[in-house]
N, C-alpha and C positions, 0 to 999 in steps of 0.2 A: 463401563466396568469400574468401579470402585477402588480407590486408591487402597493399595496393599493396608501401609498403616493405618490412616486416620479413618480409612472407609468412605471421605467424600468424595464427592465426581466432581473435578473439572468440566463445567459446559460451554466455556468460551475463553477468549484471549483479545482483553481490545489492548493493543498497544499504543502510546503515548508517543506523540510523533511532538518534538517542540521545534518549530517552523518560524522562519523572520518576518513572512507574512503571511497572515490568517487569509487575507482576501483571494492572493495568488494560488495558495498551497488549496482551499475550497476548490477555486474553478480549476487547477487540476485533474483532482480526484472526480470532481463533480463533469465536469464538461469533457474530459481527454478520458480517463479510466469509467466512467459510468457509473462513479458511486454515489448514492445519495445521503443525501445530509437527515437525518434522523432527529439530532436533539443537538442544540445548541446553547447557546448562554448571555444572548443578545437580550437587551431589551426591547421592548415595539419600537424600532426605528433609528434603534442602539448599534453599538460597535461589537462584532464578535470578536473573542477570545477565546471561547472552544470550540470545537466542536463533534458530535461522533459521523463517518457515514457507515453505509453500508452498501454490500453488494454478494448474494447470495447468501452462503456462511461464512464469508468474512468479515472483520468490522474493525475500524482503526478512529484515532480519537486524534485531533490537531487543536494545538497550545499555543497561539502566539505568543510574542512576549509580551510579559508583563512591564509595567511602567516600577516596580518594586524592586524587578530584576537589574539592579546596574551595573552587572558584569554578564553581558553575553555570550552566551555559549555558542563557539565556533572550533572547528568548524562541525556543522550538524552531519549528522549523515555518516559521518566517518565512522568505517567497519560494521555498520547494521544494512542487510538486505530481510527484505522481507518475499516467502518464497508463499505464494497463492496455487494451491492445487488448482487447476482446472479442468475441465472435459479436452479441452484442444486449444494446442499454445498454436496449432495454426489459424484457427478461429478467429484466437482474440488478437494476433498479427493484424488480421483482413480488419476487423475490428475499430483495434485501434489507428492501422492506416489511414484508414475513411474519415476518422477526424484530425486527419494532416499533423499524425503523428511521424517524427521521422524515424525508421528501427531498422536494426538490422534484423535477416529473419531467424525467425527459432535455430538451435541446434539443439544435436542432441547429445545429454552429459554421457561421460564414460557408464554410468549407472543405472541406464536407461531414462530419462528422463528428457523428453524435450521439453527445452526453455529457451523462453523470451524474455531478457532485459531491460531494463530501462531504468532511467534516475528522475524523481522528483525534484521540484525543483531547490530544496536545499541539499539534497544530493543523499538522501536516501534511494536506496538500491532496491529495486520490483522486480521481482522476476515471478513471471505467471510460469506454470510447468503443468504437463500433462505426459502420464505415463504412455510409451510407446514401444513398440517392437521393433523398433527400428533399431540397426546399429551407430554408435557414433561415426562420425565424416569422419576421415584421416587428414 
């Protein structure tokens, strides 16, 4: 649908995650959530500094720091969750367990939603969620 005013269409959101290390924050995403790395900014043999992945229609983009940067920014993470619709936050629980993730299991929000938690490791906030009929636990 077409933005009221301007009439463009939004077709994506990559957000900008800036991470203390590019290698760590990679095999994360890469090897614990299952996202794959699409485009980068390494040379053949070079050091990354960016990079995008992806994982169905999701997509997020990781900035280490820069040597330019002499005032680092801490702490990361603070007050940004990012929330991943899913098919089944029990799913991607089993999922992610299986690569000796440690989580607690899904609940479900006041507003139907179950979700699944977790923090990266600069302390960004995941929460995978899939809509459900279930009522919330007391």
């Amino acid at each position: 649908m077409p933005d009221v005013e301007t009439g463009a269409i939004i077709r994506e959101l990559w957000p900008l995650l800036d991470v203390t290390d590019i290698k760590r924050s990679v095999a994360f995403y890469r090897d614990q959530l299952a996202f794959a790395v699409v485009a980068d900014d390494a040379e053949p043999g070079g050091q990354m500094g960016w990079c995008r992945l992806v994982r169905g229609g999701a997509s997020l983009m990781l900035q280490g720091p820069a040597e330019e940067n002499d005032v680092p920014v801490k702490p990361r993470g603070r007050g940004v969750c990012f929330y991943f619709v899913c098919d089944d936050a029990d799913a991607m629980y089993k999922e992610l367990s299986s690569r000796g993730m440690q989580l607690k299991k899904p609940k479900v929000a006041y507003y139907g939603m179950k979700q699944l938690y977790l923090s990266d490791p600069d302390g960004y906030e995941i929460c995978f969620e899939s809509p459900t009929q279930e009522r919330r636990e007391s």
